[in-house]
Each structure stands twice: as structure tokens, then as C-alpha cells.
C-alpha beads as a LAMMPS data file, in Angstrom:
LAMMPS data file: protein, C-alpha beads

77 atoms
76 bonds

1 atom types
1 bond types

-500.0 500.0 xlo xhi
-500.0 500.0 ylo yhi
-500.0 500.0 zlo zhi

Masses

1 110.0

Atoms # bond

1 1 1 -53.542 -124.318 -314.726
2 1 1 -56.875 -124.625 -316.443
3 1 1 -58.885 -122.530 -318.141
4 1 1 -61.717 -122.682 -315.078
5 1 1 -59.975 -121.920 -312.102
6 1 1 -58.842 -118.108 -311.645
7 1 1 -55.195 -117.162 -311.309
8 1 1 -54.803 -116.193 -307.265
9 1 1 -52.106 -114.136 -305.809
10 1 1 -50.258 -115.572 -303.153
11 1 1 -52.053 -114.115 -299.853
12 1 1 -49.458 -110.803 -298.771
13 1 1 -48.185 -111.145 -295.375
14 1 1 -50.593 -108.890 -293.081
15 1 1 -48.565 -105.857 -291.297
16 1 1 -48.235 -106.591 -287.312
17 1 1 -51.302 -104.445 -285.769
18 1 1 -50.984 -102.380 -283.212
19 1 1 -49.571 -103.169 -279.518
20 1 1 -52.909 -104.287 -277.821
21 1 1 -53.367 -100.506 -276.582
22 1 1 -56.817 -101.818 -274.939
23 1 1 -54.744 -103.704 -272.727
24 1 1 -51.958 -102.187 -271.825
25 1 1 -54.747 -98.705 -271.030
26 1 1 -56.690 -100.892 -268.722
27 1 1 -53.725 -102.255 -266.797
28 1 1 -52.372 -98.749 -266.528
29 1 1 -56.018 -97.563 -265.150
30 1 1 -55.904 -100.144 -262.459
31 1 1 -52.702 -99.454 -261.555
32 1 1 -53.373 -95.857 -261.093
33 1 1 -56.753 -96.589 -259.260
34 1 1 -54.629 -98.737 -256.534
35 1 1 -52.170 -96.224 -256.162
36 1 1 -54.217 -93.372 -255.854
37 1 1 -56.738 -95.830 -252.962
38 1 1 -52.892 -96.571 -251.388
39 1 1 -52.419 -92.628 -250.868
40 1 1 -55.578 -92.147 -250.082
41 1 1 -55.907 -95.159 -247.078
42 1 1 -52.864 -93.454 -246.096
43 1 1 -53.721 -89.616 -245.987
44 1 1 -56.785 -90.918 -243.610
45 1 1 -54.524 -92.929 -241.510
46 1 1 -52.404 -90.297 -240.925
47 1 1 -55.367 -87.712 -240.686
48 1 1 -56.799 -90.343 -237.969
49 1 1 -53.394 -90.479 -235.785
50 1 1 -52.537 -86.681 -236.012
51 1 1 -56.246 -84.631 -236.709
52 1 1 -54.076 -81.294 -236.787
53 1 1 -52.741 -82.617 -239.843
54 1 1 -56.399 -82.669 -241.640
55 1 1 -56.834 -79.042 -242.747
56 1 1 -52.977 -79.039 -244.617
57 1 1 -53.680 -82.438 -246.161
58 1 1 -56.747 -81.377 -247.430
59 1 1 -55.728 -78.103 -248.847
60 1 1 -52.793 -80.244 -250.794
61 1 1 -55.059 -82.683 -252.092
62 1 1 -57.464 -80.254 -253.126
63 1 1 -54.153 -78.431 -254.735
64 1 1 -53.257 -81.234 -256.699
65 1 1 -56.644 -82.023 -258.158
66 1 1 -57.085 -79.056 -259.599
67 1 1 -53.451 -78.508 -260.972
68 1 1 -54.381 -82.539 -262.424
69 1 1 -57.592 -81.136 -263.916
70 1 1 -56.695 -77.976 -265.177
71 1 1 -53.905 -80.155 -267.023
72 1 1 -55.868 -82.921 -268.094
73 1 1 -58.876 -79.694 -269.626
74 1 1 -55.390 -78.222 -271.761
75 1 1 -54.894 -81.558 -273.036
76 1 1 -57.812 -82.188 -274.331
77 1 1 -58.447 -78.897 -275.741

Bonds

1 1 1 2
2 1 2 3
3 1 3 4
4 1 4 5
5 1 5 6
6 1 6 7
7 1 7 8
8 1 8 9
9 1 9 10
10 1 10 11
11 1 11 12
12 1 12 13
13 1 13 14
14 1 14 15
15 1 15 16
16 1 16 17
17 1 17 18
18 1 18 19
19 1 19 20
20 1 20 21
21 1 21 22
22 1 22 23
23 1 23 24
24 1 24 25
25 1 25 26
26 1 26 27
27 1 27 28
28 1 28 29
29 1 29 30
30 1 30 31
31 1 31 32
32 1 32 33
33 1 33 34
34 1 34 35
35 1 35 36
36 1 36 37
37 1 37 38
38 1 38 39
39 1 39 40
40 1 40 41
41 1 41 42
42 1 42 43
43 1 43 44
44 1 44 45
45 1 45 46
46 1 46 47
47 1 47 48
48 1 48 49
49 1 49 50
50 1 50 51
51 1 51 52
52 1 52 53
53 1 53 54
54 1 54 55
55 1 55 56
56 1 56 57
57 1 57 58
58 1 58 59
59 1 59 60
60 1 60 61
61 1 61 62
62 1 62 63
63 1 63 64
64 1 64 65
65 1 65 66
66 1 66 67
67 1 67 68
68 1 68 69
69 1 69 70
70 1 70 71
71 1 71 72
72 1 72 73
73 1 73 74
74 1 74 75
75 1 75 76
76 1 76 77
């Protein structure tokens, strides 16, 4: 070595990163989007065939969103 050039450390192997969480989010968002427009082209078929059938459905559904955000409001509290 000469006098001029600087000692260098030998580069340190760089920890893995994280999973690609951006990914893995947005595939789990679209996935939840097409199930939730598969249940939902379903509840109006079946609301379509048997109209007795619309008042129940849409007490349940209105049931579950609120027990979804009521739990999503403690969770981010």
C-alpha cells in the first residue's frame, strides 16, 4: 500500500431488508376487494331471485359492517 491511497474496509455484507410488505399489502387489498365484489354480486343475485330475502340480507350486512368498523376504530386506537 502507499502512502496516498487510504486504507478501506472491506464493504460489510448489508442485512436482508424487509419482505416487500408494499407488495404483499397490495395483493392482499385486491384480493379482499374481489372477494368482498364476489359476495356482494351474489347477495344481489340472490336478493333479485328471492326479494323476501332483501330486508334479512340487509340487516346482516349492515351487522357485519359495523361489528368490522367498530373493530377496525379499537385497533387503531
Amino acid at each position: 500500500m502507499s502512502a496516498t491511497t487510504p486504507h478501506r474496509a472491506a464493504p460489510q455484507p448489508q442485512e436482508p431488508g424487509p419482505a416487500p410488505t408494499r407488495a404483499i399489502w397490495s395483493l392482499l387489498i385486491l384480493v379482499l376487494v374481489l372477494l368482498v365484489l364476489l359476495i356482494g354480486t351474489g347477495l344481489v343475485y340472490v336478493t333479485w331471485r328471492h326479494p323476501s330475502l332483501g330486508t334479512p340480507l340487509g340487516v346482516a350486512f349492515g351487522g357485519v359492517t359495523f361489528v368490522v368498523t367498530i373493530a377496525l376504530a379499537l385497533a387503531r386506537r
